[in-house]
N, C-alpha and C positions, 0 to 999 in steps of 0.2 A: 770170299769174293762177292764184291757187290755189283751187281750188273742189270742199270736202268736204262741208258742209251739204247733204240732198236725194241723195247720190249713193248708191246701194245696190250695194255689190262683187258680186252676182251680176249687176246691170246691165252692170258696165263690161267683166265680165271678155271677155264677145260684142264687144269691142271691141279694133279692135288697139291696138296698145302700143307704143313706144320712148324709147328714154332720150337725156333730151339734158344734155351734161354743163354744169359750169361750174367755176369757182375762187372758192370752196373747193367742193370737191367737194359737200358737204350740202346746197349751193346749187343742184343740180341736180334738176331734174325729169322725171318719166314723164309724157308725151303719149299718152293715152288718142282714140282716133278714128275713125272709122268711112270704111272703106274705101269704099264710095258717096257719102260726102260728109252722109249723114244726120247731123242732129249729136248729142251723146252724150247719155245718158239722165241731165240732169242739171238743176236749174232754172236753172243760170247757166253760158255757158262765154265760152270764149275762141275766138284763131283759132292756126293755125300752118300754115308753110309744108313739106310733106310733096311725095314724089317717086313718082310711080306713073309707067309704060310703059302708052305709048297707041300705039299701031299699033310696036311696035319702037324707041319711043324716049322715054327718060327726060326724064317735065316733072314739072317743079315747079308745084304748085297752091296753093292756100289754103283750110283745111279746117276747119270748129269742131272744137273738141277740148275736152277737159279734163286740164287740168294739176295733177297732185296731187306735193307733195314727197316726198322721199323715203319721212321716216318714213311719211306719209299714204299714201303708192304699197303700200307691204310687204305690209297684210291682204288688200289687192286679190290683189296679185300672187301671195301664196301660195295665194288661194282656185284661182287660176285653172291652178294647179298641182296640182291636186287631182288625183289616178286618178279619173275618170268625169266630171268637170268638162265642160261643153259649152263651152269657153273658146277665144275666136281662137286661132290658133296664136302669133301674136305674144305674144299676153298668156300666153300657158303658156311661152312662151320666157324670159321676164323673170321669170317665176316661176320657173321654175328655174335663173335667175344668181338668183334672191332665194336661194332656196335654199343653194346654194354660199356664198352671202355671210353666211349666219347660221350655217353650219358653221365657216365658216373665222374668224369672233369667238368662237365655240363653243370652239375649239380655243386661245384669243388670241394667234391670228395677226393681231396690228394691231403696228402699227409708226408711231410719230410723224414729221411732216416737216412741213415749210415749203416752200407752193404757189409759184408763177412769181409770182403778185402780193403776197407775203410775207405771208397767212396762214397761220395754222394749220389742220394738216389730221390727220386720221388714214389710214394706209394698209392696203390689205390685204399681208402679209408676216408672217415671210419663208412663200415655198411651197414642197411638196417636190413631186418628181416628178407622182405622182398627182395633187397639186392641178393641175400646168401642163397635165397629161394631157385633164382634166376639163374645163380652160376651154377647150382646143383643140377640145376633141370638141364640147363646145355650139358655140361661134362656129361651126363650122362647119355647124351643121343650123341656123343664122339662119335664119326666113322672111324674104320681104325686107321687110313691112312694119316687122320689127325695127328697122332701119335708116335705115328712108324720108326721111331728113332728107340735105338739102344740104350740104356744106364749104361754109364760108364761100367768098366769091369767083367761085364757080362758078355757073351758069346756062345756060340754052338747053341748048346741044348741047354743054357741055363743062362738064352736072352730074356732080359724082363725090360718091360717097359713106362714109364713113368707112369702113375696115376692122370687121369686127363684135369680131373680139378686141382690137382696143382698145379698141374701144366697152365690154366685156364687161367689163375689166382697168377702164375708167375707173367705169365702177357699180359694182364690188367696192368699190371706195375709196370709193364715195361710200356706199354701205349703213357699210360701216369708218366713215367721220367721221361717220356719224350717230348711232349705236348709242352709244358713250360720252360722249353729253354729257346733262348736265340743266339746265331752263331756272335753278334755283338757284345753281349755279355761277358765272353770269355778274354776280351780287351778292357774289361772297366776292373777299372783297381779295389780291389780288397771284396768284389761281390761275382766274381766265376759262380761260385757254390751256388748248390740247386737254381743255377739258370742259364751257367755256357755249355754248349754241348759236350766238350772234351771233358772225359773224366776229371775230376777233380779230390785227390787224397785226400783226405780229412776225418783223419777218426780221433781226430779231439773232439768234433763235433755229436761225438759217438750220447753223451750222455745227457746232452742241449737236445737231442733230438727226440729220445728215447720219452724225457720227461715231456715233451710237446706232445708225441703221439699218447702217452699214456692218459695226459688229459683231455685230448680228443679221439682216441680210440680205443675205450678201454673195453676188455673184455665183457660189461656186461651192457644191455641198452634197456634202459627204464621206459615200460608202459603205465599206463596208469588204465585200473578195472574201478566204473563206479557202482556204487552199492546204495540200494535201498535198507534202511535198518528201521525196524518196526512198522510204525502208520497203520498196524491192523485193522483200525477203525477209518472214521472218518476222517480226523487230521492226517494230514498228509506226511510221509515218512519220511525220516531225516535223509540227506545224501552225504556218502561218504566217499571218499578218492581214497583209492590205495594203490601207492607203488609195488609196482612189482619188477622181477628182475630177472629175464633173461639171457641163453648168452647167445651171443650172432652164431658161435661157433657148431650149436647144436641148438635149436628152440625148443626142444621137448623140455627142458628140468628148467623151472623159472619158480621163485620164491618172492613170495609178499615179502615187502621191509623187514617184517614186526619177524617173522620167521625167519631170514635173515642177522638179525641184528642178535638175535636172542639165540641163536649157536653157530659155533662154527663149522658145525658137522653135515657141510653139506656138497653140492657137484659143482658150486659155481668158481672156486679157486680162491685161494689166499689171496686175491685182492679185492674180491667183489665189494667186500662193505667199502673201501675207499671207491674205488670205480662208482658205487651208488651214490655216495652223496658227491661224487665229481658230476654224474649224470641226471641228478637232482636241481643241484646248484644251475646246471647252462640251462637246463629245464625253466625252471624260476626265472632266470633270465629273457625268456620266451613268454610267460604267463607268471604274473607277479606272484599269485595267491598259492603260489607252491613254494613258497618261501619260507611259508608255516610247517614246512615239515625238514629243515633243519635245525640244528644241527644233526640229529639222527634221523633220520625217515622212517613215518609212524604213517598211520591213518588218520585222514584227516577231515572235518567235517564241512560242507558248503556252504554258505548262505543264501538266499534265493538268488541273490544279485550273480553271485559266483555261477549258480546253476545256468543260469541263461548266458551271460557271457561265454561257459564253456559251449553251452551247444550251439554258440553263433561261430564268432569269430577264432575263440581261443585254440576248439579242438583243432581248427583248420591252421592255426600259427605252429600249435604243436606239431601236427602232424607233417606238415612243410620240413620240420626240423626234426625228421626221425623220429617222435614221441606218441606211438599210438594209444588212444584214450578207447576203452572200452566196454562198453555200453552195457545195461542188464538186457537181456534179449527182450525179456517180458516185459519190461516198461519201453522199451526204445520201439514200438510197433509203430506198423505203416500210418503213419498219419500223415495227409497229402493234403494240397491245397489245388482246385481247378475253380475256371470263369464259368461262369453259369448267365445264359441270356434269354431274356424273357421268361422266365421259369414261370411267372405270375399270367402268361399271355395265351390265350387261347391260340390253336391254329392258325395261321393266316387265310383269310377268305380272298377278301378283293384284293389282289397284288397289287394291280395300277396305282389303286389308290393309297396302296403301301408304299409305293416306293415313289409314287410323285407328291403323295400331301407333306411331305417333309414332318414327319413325322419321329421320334427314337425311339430304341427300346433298352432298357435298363441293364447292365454290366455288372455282377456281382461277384462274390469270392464266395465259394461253398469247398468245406473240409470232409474230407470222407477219414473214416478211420479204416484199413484194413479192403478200403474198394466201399466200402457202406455210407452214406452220407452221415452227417450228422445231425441230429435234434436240434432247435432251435436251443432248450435247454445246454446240451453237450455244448453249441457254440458260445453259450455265454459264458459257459464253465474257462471254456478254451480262453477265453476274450477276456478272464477276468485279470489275467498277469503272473497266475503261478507257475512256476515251473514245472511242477507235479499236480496233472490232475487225475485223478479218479475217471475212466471212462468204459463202463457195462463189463463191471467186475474185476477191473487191474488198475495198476498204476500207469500212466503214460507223461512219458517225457516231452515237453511242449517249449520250442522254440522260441525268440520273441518274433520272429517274422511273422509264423503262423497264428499266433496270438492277436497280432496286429490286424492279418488278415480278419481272422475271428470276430474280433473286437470293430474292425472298419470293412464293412458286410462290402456297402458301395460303394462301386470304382468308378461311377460315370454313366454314362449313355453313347448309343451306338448309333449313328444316319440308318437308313436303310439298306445303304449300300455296304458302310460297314458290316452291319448283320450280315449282309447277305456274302459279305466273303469269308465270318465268321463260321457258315454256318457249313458252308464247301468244304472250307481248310480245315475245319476241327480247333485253330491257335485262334487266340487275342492278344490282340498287344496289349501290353501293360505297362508304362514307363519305357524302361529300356530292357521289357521282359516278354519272353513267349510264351505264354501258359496255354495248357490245354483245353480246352471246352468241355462241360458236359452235356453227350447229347441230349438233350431235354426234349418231351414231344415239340414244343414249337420251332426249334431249328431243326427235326428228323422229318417236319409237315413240310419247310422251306425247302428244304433238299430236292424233299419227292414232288414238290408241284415244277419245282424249274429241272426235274432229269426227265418231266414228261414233256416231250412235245406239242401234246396236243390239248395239257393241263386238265383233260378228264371231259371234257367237252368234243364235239361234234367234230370229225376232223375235218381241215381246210382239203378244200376241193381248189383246184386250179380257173385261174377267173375264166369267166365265158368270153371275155375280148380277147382271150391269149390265143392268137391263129398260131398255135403249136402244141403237140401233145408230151408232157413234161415225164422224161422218162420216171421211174421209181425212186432215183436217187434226188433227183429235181425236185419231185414232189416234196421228200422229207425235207429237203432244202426251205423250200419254200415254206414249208411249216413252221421250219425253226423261225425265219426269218420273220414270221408274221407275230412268234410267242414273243419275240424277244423285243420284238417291234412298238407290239402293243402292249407291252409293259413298262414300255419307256427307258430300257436299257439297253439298247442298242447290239452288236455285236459285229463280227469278225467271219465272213466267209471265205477259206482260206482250201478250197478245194485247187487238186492239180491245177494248172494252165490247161485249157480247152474243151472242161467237165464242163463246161456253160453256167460260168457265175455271172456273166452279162443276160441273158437268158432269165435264169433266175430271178434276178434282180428287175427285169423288166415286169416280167409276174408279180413280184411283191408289189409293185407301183400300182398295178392294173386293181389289184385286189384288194389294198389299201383305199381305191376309188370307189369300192361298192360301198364301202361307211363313211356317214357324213364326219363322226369324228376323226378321221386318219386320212378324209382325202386334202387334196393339194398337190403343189407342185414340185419335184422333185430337182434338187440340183446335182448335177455329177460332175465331179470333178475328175479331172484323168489326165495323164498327159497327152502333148498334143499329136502324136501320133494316134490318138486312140478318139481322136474326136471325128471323123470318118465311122470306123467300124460302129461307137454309137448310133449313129445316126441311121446307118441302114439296118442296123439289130432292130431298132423301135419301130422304122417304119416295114421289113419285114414281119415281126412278133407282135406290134401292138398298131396295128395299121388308123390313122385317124388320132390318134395321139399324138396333138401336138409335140412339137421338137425344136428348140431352135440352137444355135450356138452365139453363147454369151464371149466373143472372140475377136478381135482384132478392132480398127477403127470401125467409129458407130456404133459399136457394142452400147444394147440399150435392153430393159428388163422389165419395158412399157407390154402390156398385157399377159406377162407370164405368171395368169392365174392359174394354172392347173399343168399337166406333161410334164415332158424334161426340160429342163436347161443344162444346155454341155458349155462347160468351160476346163481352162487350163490352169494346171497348178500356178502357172506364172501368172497369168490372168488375175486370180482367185487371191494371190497374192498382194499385188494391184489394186484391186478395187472390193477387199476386204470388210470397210466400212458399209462400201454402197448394198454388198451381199446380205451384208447380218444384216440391212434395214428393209429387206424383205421377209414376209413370209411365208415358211419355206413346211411342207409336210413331211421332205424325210431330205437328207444331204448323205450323198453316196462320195467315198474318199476311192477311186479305183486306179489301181496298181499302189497299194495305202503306203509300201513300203518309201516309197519318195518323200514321205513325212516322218521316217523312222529316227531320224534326230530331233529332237522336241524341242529341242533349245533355236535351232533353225528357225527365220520368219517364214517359212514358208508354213511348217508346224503349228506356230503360234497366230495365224493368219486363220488358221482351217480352223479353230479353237475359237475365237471370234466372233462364227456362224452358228446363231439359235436353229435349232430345229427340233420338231416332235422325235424324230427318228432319227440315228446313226447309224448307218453299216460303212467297215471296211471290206474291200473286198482285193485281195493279194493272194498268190499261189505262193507265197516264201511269209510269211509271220516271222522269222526269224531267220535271217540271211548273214548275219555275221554273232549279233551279239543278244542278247536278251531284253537289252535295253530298246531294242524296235520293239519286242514285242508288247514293253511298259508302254511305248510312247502310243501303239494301236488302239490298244485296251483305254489306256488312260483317255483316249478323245472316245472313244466309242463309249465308255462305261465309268466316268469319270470317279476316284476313290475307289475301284473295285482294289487295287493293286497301292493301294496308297502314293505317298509321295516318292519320288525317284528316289531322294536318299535310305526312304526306307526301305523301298525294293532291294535296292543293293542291299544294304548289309540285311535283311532278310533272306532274298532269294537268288540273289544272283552269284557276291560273294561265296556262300554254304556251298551253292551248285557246283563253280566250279573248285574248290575244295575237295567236293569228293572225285569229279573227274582227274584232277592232279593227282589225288591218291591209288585212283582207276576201284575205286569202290562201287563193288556189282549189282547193288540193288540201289543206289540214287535215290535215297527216301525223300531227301530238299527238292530232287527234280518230280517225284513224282506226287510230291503234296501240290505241289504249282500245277503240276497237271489238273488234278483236282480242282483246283479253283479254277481255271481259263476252261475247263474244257465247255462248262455250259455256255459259252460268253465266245467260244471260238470253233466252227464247223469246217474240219480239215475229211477229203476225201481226197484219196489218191487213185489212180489209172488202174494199178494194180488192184484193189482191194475187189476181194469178191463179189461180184454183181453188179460192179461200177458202170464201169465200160466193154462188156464183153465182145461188143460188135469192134470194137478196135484190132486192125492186124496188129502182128506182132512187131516188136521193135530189138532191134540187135545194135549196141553198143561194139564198139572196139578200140581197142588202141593201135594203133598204128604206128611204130619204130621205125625213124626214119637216122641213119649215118649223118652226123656232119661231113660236110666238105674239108677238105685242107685250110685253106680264107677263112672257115668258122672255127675251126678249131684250134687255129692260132689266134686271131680275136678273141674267142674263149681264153683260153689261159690267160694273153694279157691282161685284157679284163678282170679278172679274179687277183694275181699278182698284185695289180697296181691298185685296188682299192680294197682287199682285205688287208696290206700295209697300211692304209691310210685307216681303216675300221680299226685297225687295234690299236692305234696310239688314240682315239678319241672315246667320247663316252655320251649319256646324255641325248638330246635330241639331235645335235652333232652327229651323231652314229647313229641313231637311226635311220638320218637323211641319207647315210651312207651307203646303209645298206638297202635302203627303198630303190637310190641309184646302182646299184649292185644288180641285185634282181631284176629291174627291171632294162636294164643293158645286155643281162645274158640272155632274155626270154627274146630281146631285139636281134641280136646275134643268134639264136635260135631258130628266128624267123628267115631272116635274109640278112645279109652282111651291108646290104643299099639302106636298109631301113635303120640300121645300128650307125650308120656314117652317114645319114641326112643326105645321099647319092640322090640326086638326080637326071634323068635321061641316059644313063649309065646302062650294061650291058646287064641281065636279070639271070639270063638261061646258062647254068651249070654250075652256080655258087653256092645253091641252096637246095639240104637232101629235100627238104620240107617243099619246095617250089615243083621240085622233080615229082614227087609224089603225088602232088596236089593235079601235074599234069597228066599222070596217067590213072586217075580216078576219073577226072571229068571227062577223058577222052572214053573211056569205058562206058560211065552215065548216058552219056551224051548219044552216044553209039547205039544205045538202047531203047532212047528214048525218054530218059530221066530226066528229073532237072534237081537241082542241088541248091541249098543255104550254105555258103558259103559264111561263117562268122569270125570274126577278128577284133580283140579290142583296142585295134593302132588305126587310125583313119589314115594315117601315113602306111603304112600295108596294105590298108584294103584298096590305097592309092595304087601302088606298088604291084597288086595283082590286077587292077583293072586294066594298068598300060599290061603290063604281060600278057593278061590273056586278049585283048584287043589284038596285039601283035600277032599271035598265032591262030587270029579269023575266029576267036570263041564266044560269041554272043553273051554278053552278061553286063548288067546295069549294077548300083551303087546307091545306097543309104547311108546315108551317117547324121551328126546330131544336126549337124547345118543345113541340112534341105528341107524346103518348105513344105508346110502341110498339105498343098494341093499339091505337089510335086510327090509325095511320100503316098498319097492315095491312086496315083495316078501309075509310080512303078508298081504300087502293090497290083494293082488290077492289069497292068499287063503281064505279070509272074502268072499272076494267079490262072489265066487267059493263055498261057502257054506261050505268048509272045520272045520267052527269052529264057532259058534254060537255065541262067548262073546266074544264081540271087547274093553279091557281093553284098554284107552285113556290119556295121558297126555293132559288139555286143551290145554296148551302153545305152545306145540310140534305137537300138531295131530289137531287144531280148526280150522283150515283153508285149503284150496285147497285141501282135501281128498275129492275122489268119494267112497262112501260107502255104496250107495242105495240099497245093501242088506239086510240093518237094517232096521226095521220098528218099532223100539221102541228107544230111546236115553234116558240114564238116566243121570241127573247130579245128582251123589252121593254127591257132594257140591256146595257150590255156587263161583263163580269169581266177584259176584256182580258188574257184567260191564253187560247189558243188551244184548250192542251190541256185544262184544265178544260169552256171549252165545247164542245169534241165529247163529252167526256163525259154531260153534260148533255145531249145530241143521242141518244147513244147509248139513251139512257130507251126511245126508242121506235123510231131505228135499229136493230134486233138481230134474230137466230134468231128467229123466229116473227112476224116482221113481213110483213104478204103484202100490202100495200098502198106507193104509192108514198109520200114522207115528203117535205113541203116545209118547210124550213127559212128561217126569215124572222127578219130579225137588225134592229131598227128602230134610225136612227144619225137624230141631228138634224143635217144641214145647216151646217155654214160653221162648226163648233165643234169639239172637242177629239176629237168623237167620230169627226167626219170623217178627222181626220186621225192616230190611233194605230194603225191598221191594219201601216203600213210600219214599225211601231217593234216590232211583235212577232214580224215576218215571223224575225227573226236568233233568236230563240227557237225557234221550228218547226224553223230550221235545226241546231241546238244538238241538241234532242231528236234532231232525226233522224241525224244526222253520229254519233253516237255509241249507238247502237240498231239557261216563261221567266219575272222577278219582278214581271210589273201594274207597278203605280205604285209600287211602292218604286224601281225602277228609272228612274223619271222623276224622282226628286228629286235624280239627279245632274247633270241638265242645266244648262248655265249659264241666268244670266235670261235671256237674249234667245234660247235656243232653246226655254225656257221659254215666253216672253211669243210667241212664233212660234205654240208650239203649241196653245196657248190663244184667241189670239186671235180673235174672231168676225169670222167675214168674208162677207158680202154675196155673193158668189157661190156 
């Protein structure tokens, strides 16, 4: 019985497994069953007879199971194959023969034949070595419930049970006959055979088949071993190829041709000498120059040309095609190729003047043999074209690449900035190639003058105009900023939200103004919320320092020789030209990530403006994807990261690669580390010594029931557009499910918000509304006051008329109110004038000081991690003397509940190298889709 309907592969996978064969093999099914005798998690099964050890002796019982065919078995069986899978062992066993079985059709290893009861079958064949390696090594780690099954005939005390490698061999064939059929095949006249799924009679075909496999799978598989013969002296020694012949079936006992051919007294079977030159002959077919050793297969000798072609392309065709070529140990040694830069260059002294006289430094190819470098001599030897040279006492087999290299020492020249990512990273590009570096002293001197802060010199002291004293971490801050500053490479201050990188930043300006070469006027740019808190940060911190705001009508940049000038990215955008025609001492990018698209005019507008100095300064570097973090670096340190295409397929692509594979050490994340970290200064709240004077901060989540009204709007919602999601594809379907997600998180919210309701009744439709009322009523009660954040300006509509309605004091930001209107609520929050600070994420998540809240609610989610800490950050920061509870409201058994663990590999992302919301959810298939959507009762 076969019973797919009702069965869910995470169910079965808790379930053991074994395969029980038949003729035709596709006839064969997996026995799914539960080792207690409970029966499977299934609405229908069957029974089967399985073999457990009860006190030391093998009985045969009768157990429910469920029986799935093959094809039906495979989604099982690969789930249960999974890395972290909690899968019986039996059933992880069968998944990985499923496994081997879909590489080896992968490969089209199938081979035709005709079964004992004269069907058609497909086989797995022919195998080379590693394959017979592979299925040895599984069979033998069988659990025994693998197996559990009876030989016919047998019972009582003289159960025996099949061998696992033929069990193992008998499933490859039957995955093989099942994979190439369709059920349409079995309607096309005169071609059923090996490709409609109903059996098909045919043992005429019995001798048409036998001769097909025997020419492609014959018992023996030919390697070829190459030989050095003579050269004692100084001529170099002949090379010889000799066939050899082992058999898949056992690799121990393998004969040269020549011994071979010269008796027939040996273990490889009365057909080997035909099977050798059948295996010869396809050989030849692969690599012409094996052609010479028909009609008999002898040993045969190279010519130079021969020699290099094999060690280029040929061993790699052969080997593609089963044919392993095998090397003399003694001549085949490490001979390697790495980029070597400035090897000729003294240390670097004056950096400035390294990296601003636009100067290069030379790009070479150096061969080490065995880790050792090479002679100048040894590399001419290498460069001169032989295949075999002579190198401190051996023979060594020499490639044409590495010759080439040998022979064409220089590759180029390097900017300074290239060097200087060369010299981080350890790789240079090379064409379309990443070679290693060797450390050499003068990129091991570049390293250690940029990992010092303070370059070995007197350390920076905080300027004498700064009226504030800059804690410990400020200070190093400030160091960096001044190294990186004055070497004309700009960089990336990327400390939490509220460690005071405005603060900082003021400092650098201040202290930039005690030397004639660095001083001037500095321009910042920020958004327009943040043009306010400039302006009284300066004239608190740097009191007497000019300030103005480059802003609105009038706007004019008539005597701004020295201070700051605050303007807005929109602004900055606008009158781009007139900016870059000043000049400017240092150009600040603050909150940087607003130019995280590069391709954006607002990006390519900030790129425009010359300045001695760049810093960005953002608490998120990386907020969805990597590519802000290219586009930061790239205006800050222009070529550190090279061009965007090659960041990707460098660094971005590789990254995520190994996150997809969940590979634990991240080596692509953590070489990029290496390179951004001198070029980018990240402190968190957390980290020791940071902020200790900070109270503590408590997170929560808070599970709030839908109502009846959402929870019916829920389901429809889901219903009527994951039908429309699955008939479409494309950007079509993404838009669908942008629409999707973002209609349940509305229905999530309030049912008024989801139906565009207005003036409409608020109180008792929404669990989230209800909750929201009796937290503030508690706050409030206490003496609290609360950020309230939302990223619907139509909700935070929504809560302003509700809580107005029940007498609760609380005002409204969003992206539409004016800059003096947005300085004017801040400073009565802040004033204690009004207890409920209603928030647009988008509009209010960044650079507000709002440390008079000590509670921050996200009434929804933005499902970007790093944006909401930022948003948390408002009233987490410097000057917070109260504890901060954080309360995040998620409704229950919905989408909300469960996107938590989709964002967690984001966080990971950010951090591994120092994520995208729901665009990143529109790549899931339906059913991981319609998974995570679905509302569920628990």
């Amino acid at each position: 019985m076969t019973v797919t309907t009702g069965v869910r592969a995470g169910d079965l996978t808790r379930c053991a497994a074994l395969f029980e064969a038949a003729d035709p093999p596709r006839a064969g099914t997996v026995v799914f069953w539960d080792a207690e005798g409970v029966p499977p998690p299934a609405g229908e099964a069957g029974e089967a007879d399985v073999v457990t050890v009860e006190d030391g002796v093998p009985v045969t019982r009768t157990v429910p199971v469920v029986r799935l065919s093959v094809a039906d078995a495979l989604p099982v069986l690969a789930r249960a194959a999974r890395p972290g899978e909690t899968a019986h062992p039996a059933a992880a066993f069968w998944g990985a023969a499923a496994g081997i079985a879909l590489h080896l059709a992968a490969r089209e290893r199938l081979l035709p034949g005709v079964t004992r009861g004269g069907y058609d079958a497909w086989r797995t064949g022919p195998l080379d070595l590693d394959d017979v390696r592979r299925v040895r090594e599984l069979a033998a780690a069988a659990p025994p419930e693998a197996y559990a099954a009876a030989l016919p005939g047998t019972g009582g005390a003289e159960v025996r049970l099949a061998e696992p490698e033929g069990l193992v061999r008998a499933f490859l064939d039957a995955v093989a006959d099942t994979l190439p059929r369709t059920p349409a095949a079995h309607a096309a006249p005169g071609r059923a055979a090996f490709a409609a799924v109903e059996p098909q009679h045919v043992p005429q075909l019995r001798a048409w088949a036998e001769e097909i496999s025997a020419g492609l799978d014959s018992g023996v598989r030919v390697s070829l071993r190459v030989e050095l013969g003579g050269g004692g002296g100084v001529e170099p020694p002949a090379v010889r190829l000799v066939p050899r012949a082992p058999s898949p079936a056992d690799p121990t006992p393998a004969l040269d041709a020549g011994e071979l051919f010269e008796s027939a007294d040996h273990a490889l079977g009365p057909r080997a000498q035909a099977d050798t030159v059948l295996a010869v002959r396809r050989a030849a077919g692969v690599w012409a120059p094996l052609e010479r050793l028909l009609p008999v297969p002898r040993a045969m000798d190279l010519s130079d040309r021969e020699v290099t072609d094999l060690l280029g392309e040929g061993a790699g065709r052969l080997r593609a095609h089963g044919i392993d070529v095998l090397w003399p140990t003694d001549a085949h040694r490490s001979l390697t190729a790495r980029a070597v830069v400035g090897a000729d260059l003294p240390p670097p002294g004056d950096l400035r003047s390294f990296f601003g006289g636009g100067g290069t430094v030379d790009l070479r190819w150096q061969l080490d043999l065995d880790g050792d470098p090479l002679t100048e001599e040894e590399m001419a030897a290498v460069g001169a074209g032989r295949p075999v040279v002579r190198l401190r006492g051996g023979w060594t087999l020499i490639g044409a690449g590495l010759a080439r290299k040998a022979r064409e020492r220089e590759v180029g020249a390097l900017t300074a900035i290239e060097a200087l990512a060369v010299a981080l990273s350890g790789y240079a590009r090379i064409g379309t190639e990443q070679v290693p570096v060797a450390p050499t002293a003068w990129l091991l001197a570049l390293r250690a003058r940029l990992s010092d802060p303070d370059g070995g010199s007197e350390p920076v002291r905080q300027p004498a105009a700064l009226t504030a004293t800059l804690r410990d971490y400020q200070l190093r801050g400030l160091r960096w900023l001044d190294r990186m500053t004055s070497l004309g490479l700009g960089g990336c201050l990327a400390d939490d939200m509220g460690l005071g990188k405005t603060l900082q930043l003021i400092s650098l300006h201040l202290l930039r103004q005690e030397h004639e070469g660095s001083a001037g006027p500095t321009l910042v740019v920020c958004p327009a919320s943040l043009l306010g808190n400039w302006q009284r940060e300066v004239g608190r911190f740097a009191p007497g320092t000019a300030v103005r705001r480059y802003h609105g009508t009038g706007r004019t940049l008539d005597g701004a020789a020295d201070g700051f000038v605050l303007t807005t990215y929109g602004t900055m955008r606008l009158d781009a030209e007139k900016l870059a025609g000043h000049r400017w001492g240092m150009v600040v990018a603050d909150e940087a990530q607003h130019v995280k698209n590069p391709h954006s005019s607002t990006a390519k507008a900030l790129r425009l403006i010359p300045a001695d100095a760049k810093v960005a300064l953002t608490g998120t570097p990386v907020e969805n994807s990597l590519s802000e973090l290219w586009a930061v670096l790239d205006w800050t340190t222009p070529g550190l990261l090279g061009g965007y295409g090659e960041f990707r397929r460098r660094w971005m692509a590789p990254i995520e690669a190994e996150r997809a594979e969940g590979a634990g050490e991240r080596a692509t994340a953590q070489r990029l580390a290496g390179l951004v970290r001198p070029f980018l200064l990240r402190r968190r709240k957390s980290d020791p010594g940071i902020a200790p004077e900070l109270p503590p901060k408590t997170e929560t989540d808070r599970p709030v029931a839908l109502t009846g009204e959402q929870s019916a709007l829920y389901r429809k919602q889901v219903d009527e557009v994951m039908g429309l999601i699955r008939g479409s594809e494309g950007i079509a379907r993404s838009g669908l499910v942008l629409k999707l997600l973002t209609g349940l998180k509305q229905i999530c919210n309030h049912p008024a918000q989801f139906l565009k309701e207005e003036g409409t009744a608020l109180t008792g439709r929404s669990g989230k509304l209800e909750l929201l009322d009796e937290l503030l009523g508690t706050i409030t009660a206490e003496g609290g006051a609360a950020l309230v954040f939302t990223q619907y300006v139509a909700m935070a509509r929504l809560l302003e008329r509700h809580l107005a309605e029940r007498g609760v004091p609380a005002q409204l930001l969003h992206g539409g109110t004016p800059v003096p209107k947005r300085e004017e609520l801040v400073q009565r929050f802040q004033d204690g004038e009004v207890p409920v600070f209603l928030l647009s994420l988008k509009a209010a998540g960044t650079g507000l000081n709002l440390t008079r809240a000590d509670h921050v609610v996200h009434f929804d989610r933005w499902w970007n991690p790093a944006v909401e800490a930022q948003a948390t950050d408002r009233a987490y920061r410097i000057g917070q003397t109260r504890p901060v509870q954080v309360h995040r409201l998620i409704a229950e058994g919905t989408v909300e509940d469960r996107i938590a663990a989709l964002l967690e590999s984001k966080k990971e992302l950010a951090d591994a190298v120092l994520g995208t919301g729901e665009q990143a959810l529109t790549e899931l298939t339906n059913d991981e889709l319609a998974n995570l959507v679905e509302l569920r009762s628990e």
